[in-house]
C-alpha positions as CSV (number, residue, x, y, z in Angstrom):
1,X,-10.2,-1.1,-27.4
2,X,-12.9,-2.3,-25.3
3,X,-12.8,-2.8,-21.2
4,X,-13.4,-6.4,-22.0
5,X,-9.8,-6.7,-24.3
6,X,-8.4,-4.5,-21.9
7,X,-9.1,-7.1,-18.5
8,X,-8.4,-10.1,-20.9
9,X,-5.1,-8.8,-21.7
10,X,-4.6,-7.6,-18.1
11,X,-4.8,-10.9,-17.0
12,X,-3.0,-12.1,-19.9
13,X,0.0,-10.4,-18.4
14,X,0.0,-11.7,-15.6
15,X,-0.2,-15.1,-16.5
16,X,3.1,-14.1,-18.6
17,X,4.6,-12.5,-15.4
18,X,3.9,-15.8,-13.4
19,X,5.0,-18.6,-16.0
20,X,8.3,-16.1,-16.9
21,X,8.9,-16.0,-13.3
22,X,8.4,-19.3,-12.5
23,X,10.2,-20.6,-15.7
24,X,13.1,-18.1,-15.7
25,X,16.1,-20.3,-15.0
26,X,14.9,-22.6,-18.2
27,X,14.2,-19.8,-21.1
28,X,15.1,-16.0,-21.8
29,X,11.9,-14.1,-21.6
30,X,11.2,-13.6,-24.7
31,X,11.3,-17.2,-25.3
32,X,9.0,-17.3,-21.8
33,X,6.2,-15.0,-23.1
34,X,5.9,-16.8,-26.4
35,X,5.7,-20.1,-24.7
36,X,3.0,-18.3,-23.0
37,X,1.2,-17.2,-25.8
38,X,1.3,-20.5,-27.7
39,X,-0.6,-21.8,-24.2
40,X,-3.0,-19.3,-24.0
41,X,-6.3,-20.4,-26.2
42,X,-8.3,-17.9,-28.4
43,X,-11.6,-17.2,-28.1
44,X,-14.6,-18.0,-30.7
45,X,-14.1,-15.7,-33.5
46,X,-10.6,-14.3,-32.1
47,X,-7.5,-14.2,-34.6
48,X,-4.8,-16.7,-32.8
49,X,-2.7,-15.0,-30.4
50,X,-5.5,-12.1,-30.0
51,X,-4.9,-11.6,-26.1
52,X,-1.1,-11.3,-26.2
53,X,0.0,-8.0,-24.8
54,X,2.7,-7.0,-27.6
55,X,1.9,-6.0,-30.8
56,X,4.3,-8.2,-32.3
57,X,3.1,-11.3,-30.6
58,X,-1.0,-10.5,-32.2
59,X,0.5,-10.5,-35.6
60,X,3.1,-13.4,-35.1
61,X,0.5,-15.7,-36.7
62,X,-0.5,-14.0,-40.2
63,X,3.4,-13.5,-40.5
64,X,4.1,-17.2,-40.8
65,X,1.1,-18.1,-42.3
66,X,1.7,-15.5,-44.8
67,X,5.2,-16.8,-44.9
68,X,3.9,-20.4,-46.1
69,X,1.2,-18.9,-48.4
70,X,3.8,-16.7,-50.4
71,X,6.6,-19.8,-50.3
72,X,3.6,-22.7,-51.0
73,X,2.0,-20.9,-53.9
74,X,4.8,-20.9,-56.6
75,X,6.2,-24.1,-55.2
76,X,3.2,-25.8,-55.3
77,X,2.1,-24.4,-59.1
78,X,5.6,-25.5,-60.6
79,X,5.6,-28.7,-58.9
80,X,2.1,-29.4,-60.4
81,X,3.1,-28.5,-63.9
82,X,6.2,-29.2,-64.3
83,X,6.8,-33.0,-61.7
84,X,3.5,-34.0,-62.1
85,X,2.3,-32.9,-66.0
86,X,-1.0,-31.1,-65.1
87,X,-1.8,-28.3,-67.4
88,X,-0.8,-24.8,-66.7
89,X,-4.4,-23.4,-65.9
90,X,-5.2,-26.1,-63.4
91,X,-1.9,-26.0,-62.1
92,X,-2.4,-22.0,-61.0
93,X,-5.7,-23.1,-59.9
94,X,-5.2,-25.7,-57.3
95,X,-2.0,-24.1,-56.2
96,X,-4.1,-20.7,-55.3
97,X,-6.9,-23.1,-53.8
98,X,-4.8,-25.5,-51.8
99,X,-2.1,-22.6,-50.4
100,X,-4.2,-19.4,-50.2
101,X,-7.3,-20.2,-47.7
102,X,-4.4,-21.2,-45.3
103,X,-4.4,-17.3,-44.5
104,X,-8.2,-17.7,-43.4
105,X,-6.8,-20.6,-40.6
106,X,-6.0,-17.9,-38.4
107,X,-9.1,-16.7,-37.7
108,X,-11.3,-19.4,-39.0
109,X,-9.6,-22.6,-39.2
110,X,-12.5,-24.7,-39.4
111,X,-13.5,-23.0,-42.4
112,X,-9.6,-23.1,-44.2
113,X,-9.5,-26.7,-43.6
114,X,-13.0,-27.4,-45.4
115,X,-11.5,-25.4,-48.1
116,X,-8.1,-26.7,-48.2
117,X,-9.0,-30.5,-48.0
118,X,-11.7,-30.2,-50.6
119,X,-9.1,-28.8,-53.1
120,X,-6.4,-31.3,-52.1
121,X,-9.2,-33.9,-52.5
122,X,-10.0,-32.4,-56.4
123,X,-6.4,-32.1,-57.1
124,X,-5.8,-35.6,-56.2
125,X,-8.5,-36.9,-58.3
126,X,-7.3,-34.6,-61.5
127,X,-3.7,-36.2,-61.0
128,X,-5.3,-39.4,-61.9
129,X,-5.1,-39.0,-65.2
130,X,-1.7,-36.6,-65.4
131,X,0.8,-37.5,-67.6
132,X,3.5,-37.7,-65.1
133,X,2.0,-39.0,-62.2
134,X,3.8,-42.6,-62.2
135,X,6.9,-42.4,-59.6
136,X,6.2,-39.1,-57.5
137,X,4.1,-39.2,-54.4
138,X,0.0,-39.1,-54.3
139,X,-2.6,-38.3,-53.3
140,X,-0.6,-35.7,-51.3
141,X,2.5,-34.4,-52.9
142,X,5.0,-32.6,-50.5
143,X,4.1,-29.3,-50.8
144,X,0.1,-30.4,-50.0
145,X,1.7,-32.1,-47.0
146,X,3.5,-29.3,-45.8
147,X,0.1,-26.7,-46.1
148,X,-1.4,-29.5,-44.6
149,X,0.5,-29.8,-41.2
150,X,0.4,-25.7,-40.8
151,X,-3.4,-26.0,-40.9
152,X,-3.2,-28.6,-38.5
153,X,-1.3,-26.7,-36.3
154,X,-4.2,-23.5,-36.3
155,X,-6.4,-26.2,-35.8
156,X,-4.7,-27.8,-32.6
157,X,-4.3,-24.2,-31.2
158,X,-8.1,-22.9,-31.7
159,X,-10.2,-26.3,-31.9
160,X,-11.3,-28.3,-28.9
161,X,-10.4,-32.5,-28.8
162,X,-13.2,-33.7,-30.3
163,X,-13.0,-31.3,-33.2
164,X,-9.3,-32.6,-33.9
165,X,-10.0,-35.9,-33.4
166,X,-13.4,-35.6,-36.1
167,X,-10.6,-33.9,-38.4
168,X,-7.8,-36.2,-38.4
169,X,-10.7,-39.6,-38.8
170,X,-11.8,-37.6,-42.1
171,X,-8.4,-37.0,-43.3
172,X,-7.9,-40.6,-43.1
173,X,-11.3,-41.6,-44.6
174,X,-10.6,-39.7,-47.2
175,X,-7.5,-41.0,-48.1
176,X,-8.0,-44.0,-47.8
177,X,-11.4,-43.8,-50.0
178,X,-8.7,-42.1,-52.7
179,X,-6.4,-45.1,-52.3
180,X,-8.8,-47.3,-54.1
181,X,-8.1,-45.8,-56.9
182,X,-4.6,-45.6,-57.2
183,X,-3.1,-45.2,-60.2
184,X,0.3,-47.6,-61.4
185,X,3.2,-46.6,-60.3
186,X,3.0,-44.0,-57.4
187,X,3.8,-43.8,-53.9
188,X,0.8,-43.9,-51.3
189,X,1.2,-40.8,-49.2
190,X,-1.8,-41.3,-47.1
191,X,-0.2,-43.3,-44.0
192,X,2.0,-40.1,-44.0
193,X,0.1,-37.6,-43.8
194,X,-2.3,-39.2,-41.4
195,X,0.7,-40.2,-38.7
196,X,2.0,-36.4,-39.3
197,X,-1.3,-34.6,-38.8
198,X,-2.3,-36.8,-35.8
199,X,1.5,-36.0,-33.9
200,X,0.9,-32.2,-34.9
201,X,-2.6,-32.2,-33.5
202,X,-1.4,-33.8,-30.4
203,X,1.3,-31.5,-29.7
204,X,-0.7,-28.6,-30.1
205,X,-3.9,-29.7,-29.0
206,X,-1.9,-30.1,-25.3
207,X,-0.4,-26.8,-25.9
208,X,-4.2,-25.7,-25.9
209,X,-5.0,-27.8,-22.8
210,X,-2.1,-27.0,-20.7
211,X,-3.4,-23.7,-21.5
212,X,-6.9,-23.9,-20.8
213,X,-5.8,-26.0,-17.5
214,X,-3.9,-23.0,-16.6
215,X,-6.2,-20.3,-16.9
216,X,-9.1,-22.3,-15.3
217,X,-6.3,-22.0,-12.1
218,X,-6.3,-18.6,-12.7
219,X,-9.5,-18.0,-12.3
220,X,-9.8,-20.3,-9.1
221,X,-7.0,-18.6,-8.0
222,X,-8.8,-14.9,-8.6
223,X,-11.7,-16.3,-6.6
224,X,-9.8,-17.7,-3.8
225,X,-7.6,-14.2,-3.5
226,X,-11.1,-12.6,-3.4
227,X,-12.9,-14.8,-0.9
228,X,-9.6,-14.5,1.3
229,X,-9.9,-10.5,1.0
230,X,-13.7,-10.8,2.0
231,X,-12.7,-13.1,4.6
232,X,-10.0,-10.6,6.0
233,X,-12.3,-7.7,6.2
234,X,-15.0,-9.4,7.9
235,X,-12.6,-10.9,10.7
236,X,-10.9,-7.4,11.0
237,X,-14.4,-6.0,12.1
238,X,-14.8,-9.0,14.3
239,X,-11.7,-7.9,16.4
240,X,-12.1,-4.4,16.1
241,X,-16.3,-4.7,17.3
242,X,-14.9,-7.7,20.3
243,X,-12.2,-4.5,21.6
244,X,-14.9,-1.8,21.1
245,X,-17.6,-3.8,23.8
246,X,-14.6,-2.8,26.6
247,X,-15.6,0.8,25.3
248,X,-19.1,0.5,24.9
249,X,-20.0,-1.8,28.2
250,X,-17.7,0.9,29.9
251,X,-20.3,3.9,29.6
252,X,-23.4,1.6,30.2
253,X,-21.8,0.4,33.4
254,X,-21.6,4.3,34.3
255,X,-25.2,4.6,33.5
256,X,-26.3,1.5,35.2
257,X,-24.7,3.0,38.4
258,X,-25.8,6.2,38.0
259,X,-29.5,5.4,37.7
260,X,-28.9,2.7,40.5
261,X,-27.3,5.2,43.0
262,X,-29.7,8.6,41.8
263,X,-32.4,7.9,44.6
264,X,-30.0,8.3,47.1
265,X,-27.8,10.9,45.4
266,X,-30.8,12.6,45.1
267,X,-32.9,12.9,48.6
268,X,-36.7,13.3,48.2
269,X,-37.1,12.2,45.0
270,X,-40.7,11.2,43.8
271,X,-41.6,7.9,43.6
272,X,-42.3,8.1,39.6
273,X,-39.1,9.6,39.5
274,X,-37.3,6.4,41.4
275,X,-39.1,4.2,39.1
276,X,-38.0,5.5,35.7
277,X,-34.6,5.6,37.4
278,X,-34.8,1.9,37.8
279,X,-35.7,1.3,34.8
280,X,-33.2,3.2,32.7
281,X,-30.5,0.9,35.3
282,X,-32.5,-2.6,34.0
283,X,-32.7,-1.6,30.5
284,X,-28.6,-0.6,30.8
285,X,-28.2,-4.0,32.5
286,X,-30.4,-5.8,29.7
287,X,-28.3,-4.1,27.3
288,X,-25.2,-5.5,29.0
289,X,-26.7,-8.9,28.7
290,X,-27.0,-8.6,25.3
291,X,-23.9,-7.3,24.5
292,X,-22.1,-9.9,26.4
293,X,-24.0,-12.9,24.3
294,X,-23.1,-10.7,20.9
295,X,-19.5,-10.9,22.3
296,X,-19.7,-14.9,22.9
297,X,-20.5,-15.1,19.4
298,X,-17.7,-12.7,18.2
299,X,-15.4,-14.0,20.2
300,X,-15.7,-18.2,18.8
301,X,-17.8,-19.5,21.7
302,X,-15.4,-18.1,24.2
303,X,-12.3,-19.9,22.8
304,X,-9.2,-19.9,25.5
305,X,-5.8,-18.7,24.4
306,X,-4.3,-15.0,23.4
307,X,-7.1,-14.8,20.6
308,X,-10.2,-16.2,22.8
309,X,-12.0,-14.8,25.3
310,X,-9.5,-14.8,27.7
311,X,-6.9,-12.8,25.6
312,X,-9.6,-9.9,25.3
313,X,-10.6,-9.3,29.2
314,X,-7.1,-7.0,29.3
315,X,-7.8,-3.5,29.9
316,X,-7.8,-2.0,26.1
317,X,-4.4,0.1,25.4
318,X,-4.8,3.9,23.8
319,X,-2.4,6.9,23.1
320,X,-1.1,6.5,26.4
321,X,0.8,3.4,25.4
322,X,2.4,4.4,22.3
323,X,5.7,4.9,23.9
324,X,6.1,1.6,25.5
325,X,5.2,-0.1,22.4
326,X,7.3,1.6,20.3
327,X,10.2,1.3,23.0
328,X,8.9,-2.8,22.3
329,X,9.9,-2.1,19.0
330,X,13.0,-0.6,19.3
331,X,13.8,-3.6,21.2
332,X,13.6,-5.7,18.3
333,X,16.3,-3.9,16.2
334,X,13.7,-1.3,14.4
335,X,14.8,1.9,14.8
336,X,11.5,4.1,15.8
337,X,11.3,7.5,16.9
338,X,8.2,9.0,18.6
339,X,6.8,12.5,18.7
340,X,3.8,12.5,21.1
341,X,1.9,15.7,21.8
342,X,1.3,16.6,25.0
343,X,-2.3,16.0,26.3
344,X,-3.2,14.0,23.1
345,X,-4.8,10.7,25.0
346,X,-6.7,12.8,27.7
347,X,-8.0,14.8,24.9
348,X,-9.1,11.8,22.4
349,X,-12.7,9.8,23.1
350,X,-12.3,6.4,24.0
351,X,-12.8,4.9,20.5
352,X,-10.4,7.7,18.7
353,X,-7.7,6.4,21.7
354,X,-7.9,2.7,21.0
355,X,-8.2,3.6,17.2
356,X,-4.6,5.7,17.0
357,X,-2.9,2.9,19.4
358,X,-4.2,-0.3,16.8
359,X,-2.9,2.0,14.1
360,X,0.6,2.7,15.0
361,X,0.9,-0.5,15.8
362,X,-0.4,-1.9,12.6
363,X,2.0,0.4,11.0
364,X,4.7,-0.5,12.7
365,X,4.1,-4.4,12.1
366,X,4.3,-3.6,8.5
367,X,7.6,-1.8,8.8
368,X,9.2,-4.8,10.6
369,X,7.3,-7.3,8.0
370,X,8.0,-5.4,5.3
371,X,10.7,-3.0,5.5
372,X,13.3,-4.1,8.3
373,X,15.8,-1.6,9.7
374,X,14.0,1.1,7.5
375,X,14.2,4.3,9.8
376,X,10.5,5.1,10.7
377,X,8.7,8.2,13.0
378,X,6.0,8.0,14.2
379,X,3.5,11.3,15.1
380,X,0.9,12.0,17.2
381,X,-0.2,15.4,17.4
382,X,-4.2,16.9,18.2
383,X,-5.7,20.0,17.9
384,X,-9.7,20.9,18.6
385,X,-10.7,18.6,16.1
386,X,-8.5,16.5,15.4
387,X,-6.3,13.4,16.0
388,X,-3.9,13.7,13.5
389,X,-1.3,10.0,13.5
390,X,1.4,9.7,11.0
391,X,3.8,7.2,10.6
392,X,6.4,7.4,8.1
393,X,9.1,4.8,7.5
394,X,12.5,5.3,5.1
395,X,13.6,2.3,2.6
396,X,14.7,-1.1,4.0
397,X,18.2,-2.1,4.5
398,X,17.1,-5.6,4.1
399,X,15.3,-7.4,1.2
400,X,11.8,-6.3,1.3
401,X,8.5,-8.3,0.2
402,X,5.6,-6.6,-1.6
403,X,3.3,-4.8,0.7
404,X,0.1,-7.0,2.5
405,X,2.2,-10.1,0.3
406,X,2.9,-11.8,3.5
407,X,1.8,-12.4,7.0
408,X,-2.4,-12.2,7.4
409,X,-2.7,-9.3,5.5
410,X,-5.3,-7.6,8.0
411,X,-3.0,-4.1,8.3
412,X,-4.1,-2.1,5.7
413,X,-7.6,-3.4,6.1
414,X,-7.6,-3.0,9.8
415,X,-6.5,0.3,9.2
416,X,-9.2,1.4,7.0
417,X,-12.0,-0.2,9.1
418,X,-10.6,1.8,12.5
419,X,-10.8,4.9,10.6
420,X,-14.2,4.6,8.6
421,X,-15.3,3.5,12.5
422,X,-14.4,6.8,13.8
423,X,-15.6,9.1,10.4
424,X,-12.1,10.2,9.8
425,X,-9.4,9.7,7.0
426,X,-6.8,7.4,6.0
427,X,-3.6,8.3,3.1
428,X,-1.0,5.4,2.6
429,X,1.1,5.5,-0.3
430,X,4.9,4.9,-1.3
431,X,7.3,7.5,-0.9
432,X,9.4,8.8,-3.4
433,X,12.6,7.4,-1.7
434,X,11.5,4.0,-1.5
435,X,10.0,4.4,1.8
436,X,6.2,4.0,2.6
437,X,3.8,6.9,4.9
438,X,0.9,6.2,6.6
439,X,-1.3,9.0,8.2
440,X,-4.9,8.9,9.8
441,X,-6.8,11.7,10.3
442,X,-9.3,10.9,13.2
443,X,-12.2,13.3,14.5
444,X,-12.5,14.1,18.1
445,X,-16.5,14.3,17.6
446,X,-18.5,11.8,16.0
447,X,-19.9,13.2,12.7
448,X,-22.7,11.4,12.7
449,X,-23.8,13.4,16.2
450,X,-22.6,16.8,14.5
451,X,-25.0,16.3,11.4
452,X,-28.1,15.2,13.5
């Protein structure tokens, strides 16, 4: 099977997880799924049904088509001969050519009905001149009628509007160009047959566009869920580069006064000397400047409120303040427990610090979300390398939603973002129990500095 089939009927199931879903309380789901398939068009050169997931479903259509040709064929042949008074050859001959191409309309139904319609056509004419003709129906007997409608019905499924409407004005025209010669004595069948093909291509040419409707959504739908993911990611670096200025505008400030302050830290110092000092303090104030207009721009044009400019001037929290937010959280009826090693927010840099404090609390957002009144521990322990955070929640006592389902969705992403800032590691996953772990792993050195 190629990737292609594979995606198409990837995305066929979850078309049939959505429409079973949403149309649950009406149908069983068997019932669902096949109401599913009979929306979902085939491709050029596809057998009907080709992207449905089961087995069963792909080879629905030759069944019943096979179904008709096997229960048409001796039908149709004794009817010939024996109603109508056509000779026994002919007879076998335009029941195997009006019943047996029907098994070529599920893959080619153009090419079935140019076959099936010429031989009803010729078997019309022949019954002209049959000796029983008078008093049964023409120029479509039942059984014709019948083969008929189940071409239509391939057609309706596979074949776009204009198509159907091209093949139902010919089945009229040429009926009606048969009806002019009309022998004595028989009933016109061509009314019939046009009023039942046009209702059968109706019904299943909207099958056809509810389902082409449908998976034109789909598609918008895919592209929306993938613009929104884009525009997540890029708004959680945003935030994340707005809290990192505090960091970076930190140690330029320290090297602005330092250069400022070295002439008279430093007695006697040469006038060259004094002069590359000031200028190492003006190029750390430019930088400053510059950093500040980047910020503007981050920040919306320095929009008020807790997510403008004003709700970013407080001091940046860190390790430090792990315990009163998880006491926060406690607060708010999720049990928490926190194991903090000793040391740990002296020992981290200042971009590892705000990195482990945006995590836990990420973390324990998407506990609350997702999993509320699960039992959940959060760690923070460091070693000469390494800041190591794990939290780690049990299952929910409540109903839970699917993870990143509801809410902005910028936790996991945020997550990722902090730790690919900082070179280290991140591992989420489901546990075993039900629950859900989350552990960064977040260098005390920048690699970047260690491989230059």
């Amino acid at each position: 099977m190629s990737d292609k089939a594979r995606a198409g009927r990837s995305r066929f199931r979850e078309r049939v997880r959505t429409s079973s879903s949403a149309s649950g309380a009406r149908m069983p789901g068997a019932l669902g799924q096949l109401a599913v398939v009979l929306r979902t068009p085939a491709r050029a050169a596809q057998p009907l049904f080709a992207r449905a997931p089961k087995r069963w479903q792909r080879a629905l259509p030759f069944v019943v088509v096979g179904i008709f040709v096997v229960t048409l064929l001796p039908v149709t042949i004794a009817v010939l001969a024996n109603d109508y008074g056509a000779g026994g050859g002919w007879a076998g001959a335009l029941g195997v050519a009006q019943t047996v191409p029907l098994l070529l309309a599920v893959t080619r139904p153009m090419h079935a009905w140019a076959v099936v319609l010429t031989a009803d056509t010729v078997a019309a004419v022949l019954l002209m001149g049959a000796d029983k003709v008078a008093g049964h129906s023409w120029p479509w007997p039942p059984m014709t009628i019948v083969g008929y409608l189940a071409l239509m019905a391939c057609l309706g499924l596979r074949e776009s509007i204009r198509t159907l409407v091209g093949v139902w004005l010919v089945t009229g025209a040429v009926g009606t160009v048969l009806g002019f010669s009309q022998p004595d004595g028989v009933t016109n069948t061509t009314a019939l047959l046009f009023v039942l093909s046009g209702v059968m291509l109706v019904l299943t040419g909207a099958l056809r566009g509810l389902g082409d409707a449908q998976q034109r959504v789909a598609e918008q739908e895919s592209i929306s869920e993938a613009e929104r993911a884009r525009r997540t990611l890029l708004e959680e670096r945003a935030r994340i580069a707005r809290e990192l200025h505090d960091v970076v505008a930190h140690h330029m400030s320290v090297i602005t006064v330092q250069a400022d302050s070295a002439p008279y830290r430093v007695p006697g110092m040469p006038e060259p000397v004094r002069e590359e000092f000031a200028a190492i303090a003006a190029s750390a104030r430019e930088s400053l400047g510059e950093m500040r207009r980047l910020l503007t721009v981050l920040r919306g044009d320095g929009a008020g409120g807790a997510n403008g400019a004003d709700g970013e001037r407080a001091p940046q929290p860190g390790i430090d303040r792990l315990q009163q937010l998880v006491e926060a959280t406690v607060r708010a009826g999720q049990p928490v427990e926190l194991s903090l090693a000793a040391g740990a927010a002296d020992a981290a840099p200042p971009a590892v610090d705000l990195s482990a404090y945006r995590i836990v609390q990420e973390a324990l957002a998407n506990v609350v979300r997702h999993a509320p009144g699960a039992p959940t521990r959060v760690s923070v322990t460091v070693d000469e390398d390494e800041v190591l955070v794990l939290v780690v929640n049990g299952p929910a006592r409540d109903v839970v939603v699917e993870l990143e389902s509801s809410g902005t969705g910028h936790g996991l992403v945020g997550m990722r973002e902090r730790v690919r800032l900082t070179g280290g590691t991140l591992d989420t996953g489901p546990l075993p129990d039900g629950g859900f772990r989350v552990a960064a792993r977040l260098p005390l050195n920048d690699p970047t500095e260690d491989s230059s």
